[in-house]
N, C-alpha and C positions, 0 to 999 in steps of 0.2 A: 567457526561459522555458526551464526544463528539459523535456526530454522522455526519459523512460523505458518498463518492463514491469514488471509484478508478477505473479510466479506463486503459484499455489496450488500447484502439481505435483499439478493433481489428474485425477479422473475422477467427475465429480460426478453423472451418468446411471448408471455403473455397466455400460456400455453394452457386453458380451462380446465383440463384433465386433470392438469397437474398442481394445480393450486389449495390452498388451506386459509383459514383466515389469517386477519394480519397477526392476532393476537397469537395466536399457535404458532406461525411462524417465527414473531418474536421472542416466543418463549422457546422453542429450541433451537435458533442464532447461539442465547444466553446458554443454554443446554451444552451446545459445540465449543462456548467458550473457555464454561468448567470444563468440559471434556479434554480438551487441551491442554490445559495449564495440569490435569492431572499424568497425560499422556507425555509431562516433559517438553512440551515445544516453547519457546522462548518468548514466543511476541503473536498476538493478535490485531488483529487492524479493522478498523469500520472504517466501509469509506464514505463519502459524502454526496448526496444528488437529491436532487428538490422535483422528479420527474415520477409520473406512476411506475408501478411495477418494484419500485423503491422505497426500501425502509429504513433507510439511514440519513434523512435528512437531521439527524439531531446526535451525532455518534457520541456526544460527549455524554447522554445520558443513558446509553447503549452502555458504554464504554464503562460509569459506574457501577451501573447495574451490575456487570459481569463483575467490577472489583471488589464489591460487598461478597462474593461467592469463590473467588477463586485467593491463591497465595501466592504464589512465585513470577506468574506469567507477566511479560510487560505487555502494555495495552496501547494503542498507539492510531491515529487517525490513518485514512488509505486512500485518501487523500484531503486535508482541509482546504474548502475551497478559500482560500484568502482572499483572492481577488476581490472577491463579493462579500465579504466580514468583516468587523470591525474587531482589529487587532486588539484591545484593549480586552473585549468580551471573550475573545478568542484565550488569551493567555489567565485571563480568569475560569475560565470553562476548564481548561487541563489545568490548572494551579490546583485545581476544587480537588478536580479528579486525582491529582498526586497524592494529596491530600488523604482523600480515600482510601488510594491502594497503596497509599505508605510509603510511597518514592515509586511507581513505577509505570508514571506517566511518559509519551512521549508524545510526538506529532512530526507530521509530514505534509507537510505546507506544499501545495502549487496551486494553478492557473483552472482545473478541471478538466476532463474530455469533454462533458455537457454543457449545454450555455443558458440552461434553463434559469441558473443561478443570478446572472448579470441584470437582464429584466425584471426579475424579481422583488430583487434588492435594491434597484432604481440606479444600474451601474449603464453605463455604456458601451456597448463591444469595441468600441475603435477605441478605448482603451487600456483594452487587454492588460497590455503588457508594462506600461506606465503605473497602473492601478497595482499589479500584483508587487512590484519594484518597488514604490512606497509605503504599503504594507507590511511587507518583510521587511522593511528597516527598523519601523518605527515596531515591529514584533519582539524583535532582535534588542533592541534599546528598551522594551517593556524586561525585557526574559534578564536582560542584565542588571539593570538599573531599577534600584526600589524607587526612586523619587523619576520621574521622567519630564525633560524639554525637549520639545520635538513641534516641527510645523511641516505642512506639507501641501500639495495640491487639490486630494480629494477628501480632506477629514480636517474640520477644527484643529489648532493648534492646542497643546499641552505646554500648561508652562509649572514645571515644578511641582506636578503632579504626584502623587504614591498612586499605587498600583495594587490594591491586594486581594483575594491573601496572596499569602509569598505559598511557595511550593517547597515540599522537603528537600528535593534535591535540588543543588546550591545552581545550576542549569540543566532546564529541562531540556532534553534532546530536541532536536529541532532539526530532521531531514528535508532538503529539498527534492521532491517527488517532480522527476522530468520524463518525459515521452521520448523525442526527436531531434531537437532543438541545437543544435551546439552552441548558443550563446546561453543556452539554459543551464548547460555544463560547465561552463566557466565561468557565471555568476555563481555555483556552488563552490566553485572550489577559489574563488577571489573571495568570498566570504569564509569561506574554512569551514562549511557544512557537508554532514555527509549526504551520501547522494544515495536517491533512494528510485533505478530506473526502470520502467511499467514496459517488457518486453514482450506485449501477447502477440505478435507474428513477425514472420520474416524469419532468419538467422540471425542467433544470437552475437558472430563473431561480427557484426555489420556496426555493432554501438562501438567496439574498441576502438576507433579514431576518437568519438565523442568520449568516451571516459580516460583517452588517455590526455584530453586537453585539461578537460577537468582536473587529475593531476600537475600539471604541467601549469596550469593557471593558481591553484594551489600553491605549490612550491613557488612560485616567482612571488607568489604573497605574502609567503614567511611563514605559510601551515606545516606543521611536521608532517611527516607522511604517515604517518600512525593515526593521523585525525581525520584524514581523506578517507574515509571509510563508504565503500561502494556497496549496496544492496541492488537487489534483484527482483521484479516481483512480476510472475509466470503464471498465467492458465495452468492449472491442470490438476492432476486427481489419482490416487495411489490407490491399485485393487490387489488382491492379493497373485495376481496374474498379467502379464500386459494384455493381453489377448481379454481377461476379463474389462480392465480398465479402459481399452479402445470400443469393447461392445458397451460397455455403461455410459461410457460421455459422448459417443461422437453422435447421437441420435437431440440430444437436446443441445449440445453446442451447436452443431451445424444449425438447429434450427433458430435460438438465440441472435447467432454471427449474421444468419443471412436477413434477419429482423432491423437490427443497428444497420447491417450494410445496405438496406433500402434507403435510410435516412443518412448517411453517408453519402451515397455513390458505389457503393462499393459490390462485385458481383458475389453472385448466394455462393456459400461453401461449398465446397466439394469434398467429395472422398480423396477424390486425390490432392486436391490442396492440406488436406486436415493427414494425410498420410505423411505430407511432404514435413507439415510440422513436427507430429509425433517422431519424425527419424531422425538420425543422429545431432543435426545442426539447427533445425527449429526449435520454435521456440516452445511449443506446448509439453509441459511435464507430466503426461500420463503413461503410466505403466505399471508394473511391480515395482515394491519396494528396491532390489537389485539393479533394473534396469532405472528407473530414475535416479537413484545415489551414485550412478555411475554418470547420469548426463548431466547433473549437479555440478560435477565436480569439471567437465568440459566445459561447460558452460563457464565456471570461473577461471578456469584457464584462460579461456578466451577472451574473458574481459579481464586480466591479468590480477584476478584476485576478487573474489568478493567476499563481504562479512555476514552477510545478511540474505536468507533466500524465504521470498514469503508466497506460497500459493493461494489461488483466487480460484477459489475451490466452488463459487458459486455459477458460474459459467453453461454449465450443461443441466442445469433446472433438477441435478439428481435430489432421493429421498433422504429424508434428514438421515434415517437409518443407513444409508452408502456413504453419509458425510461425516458419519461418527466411523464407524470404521476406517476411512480414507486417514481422517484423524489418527486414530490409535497406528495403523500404518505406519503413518510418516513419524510419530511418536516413539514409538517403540522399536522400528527394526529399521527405517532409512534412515534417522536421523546416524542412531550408533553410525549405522555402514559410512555417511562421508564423514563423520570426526573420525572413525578409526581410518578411513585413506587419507586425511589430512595429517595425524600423527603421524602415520610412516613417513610421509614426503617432507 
């Protein structure tokens, strides 16, 4: 199993106390990013959002930056909004970035949770899901095919186009990043991408219907099951203590959660809701290194395997300095603890 971070680079409370400028900020995002790839973890993630409070509307040149500085880590979008991109631009942006960091580009294409992006870019919400459908095609037919023919509904037709530059590795990863969806699950796995699902509440054993169609639509497609590869990607925050780690996050998540949930619908956090999560079957990953490489490993149980588990570490507005050590954390002594209980098993 992999283990990673995804940022937002955000401030999602909006919270004055707690704030720096953007440029200090962005400069230890990048900080967090070598910090990792030194601390051992696998894969970093920017995600994408075009709204205040947010510093990743552009992560492919976040996503450089860090690879001019770091050596091993794969670097990887968290989510690309496609729906609202222009796939050509989009596969040239990480082509660039492969480029850079020497093959170890990826991306994780979906729809967004925000919809800031749609107006923006002169798209139409009604539709959504049409728009995102032929995008990833005509994505998918860039990432394969040097010369490309393709025609479609929202984008000029390409006739016998090239495409460059080309990227070192002969295909760039391409995860389908889904929420809820079940038709979302079996579009991944009809196309043979791995799936990449954004599980911030609820119990986690509640997606296993949806990832196991995902299989299941997979196999009837003719994907090996070795290519059906399921990622995970979970709030939360590694202290040297649980009891440390629930006093560190649950003051700026709750206040964060109950921020978005005004503009949702959704009612303010609770102690006891945010309890309910941290326990054994929620979905938030805070605690000590021991207690979360234990609920790592339940948690793939439950979703009957997963390869990939990447934390969204920016959630509770904590200080760069709690975020580098959360880092070295999960680096150094949780990552070991789930590959050595995956060895024995």
């Amino acid at each position: 199993m992999e283990i990673g971070v995804d940022s937002f680079a955000a401030m999602f409370s909006g919270d004055s106390s707690k704030m720096i400028s953007d440029a200090d900020a962005m400069a230890q995002l990048l900080d967090r990013i070598v910090h990792a790839d030194r601390m051992g973890l696998d894969v970093f993630g920017i995600g994408e959002h075009h709204r205040k409070g947010f510093l990743d509307s552009a992560p492919t040149l976040i996503l450089a930056a860090a690879a001019a500085r770091t050596e091993k880590i794969r670097l990887t979008s968290a989510v690309t909004v496609l729906s609202a991109a222009d796939p050509v631009r989009v596969f040239q942006s990480f082509a660039t970035l492969d480029l850079i960091s020497k093959g170890r580009a990826e991306m994780v294409v979906g729809r967004g949770s925000f919809i800031e992006a749609y107006p923006l870019f002169g798209y139409d919400l009604n539709d959504y899901d049409e728009l995102f459908a032929e995008k990833l095609d005509l994505l998918l037919k860039i990432r394969d095919n040097e010369f490309v023919t393709w025609s479609g509904k929202f984008r000029p037709a390409i006739n016998n186009q090239p495409v460059y530059p080309r990227p070192i590795q002969t295909s760039i990863p391409i995860w389908l990043g889904v929420g809820g969806t079940p038709q979302s699950f079996v579009r991944a796995g009809i196309l043979g991408l791995p799936l990449m699902v954004a599980i911030i509440g609820g119990q986690t054993h509640y997606f296993r219907p949806s990832v196991d169609l995902y299989r299941e639509a997979g196999q009837k497609a003719g994907h090996a099951p070795d290519k059906l590869k399921v990622g995970m990607h979970s709030l939360g925050y590694v202290a040297s203590t649980t009891q440390q780690a629930i006093d560190d996050f649950y003051p700026g998540y709750a206040a964060s959660m109950t921020k978005i949930g005004k503009e949702r619908g959704w009612p303010p956090m609770t102690r006891r809701s945010f309890d309910d999560q941290v326990g054994p079957g929620g979905a938030l990953l805070v605690g000590s290194p021991e207690d979360v490489a234990a609920k790592i490993l339940r948690h793939s149980k439950a979703l009957g395997g997963i390869s990939r588990l990447t934390f969204q570490l920016d959630s509770a507005e904590l200080p760069h300095e709690k975020l580098m050590q959360s880092i070295e954390l999960i680096g150094t002594q949780l990552k070991p603890l789930v590959l050595k209980s995956l060895a024995g098993n």
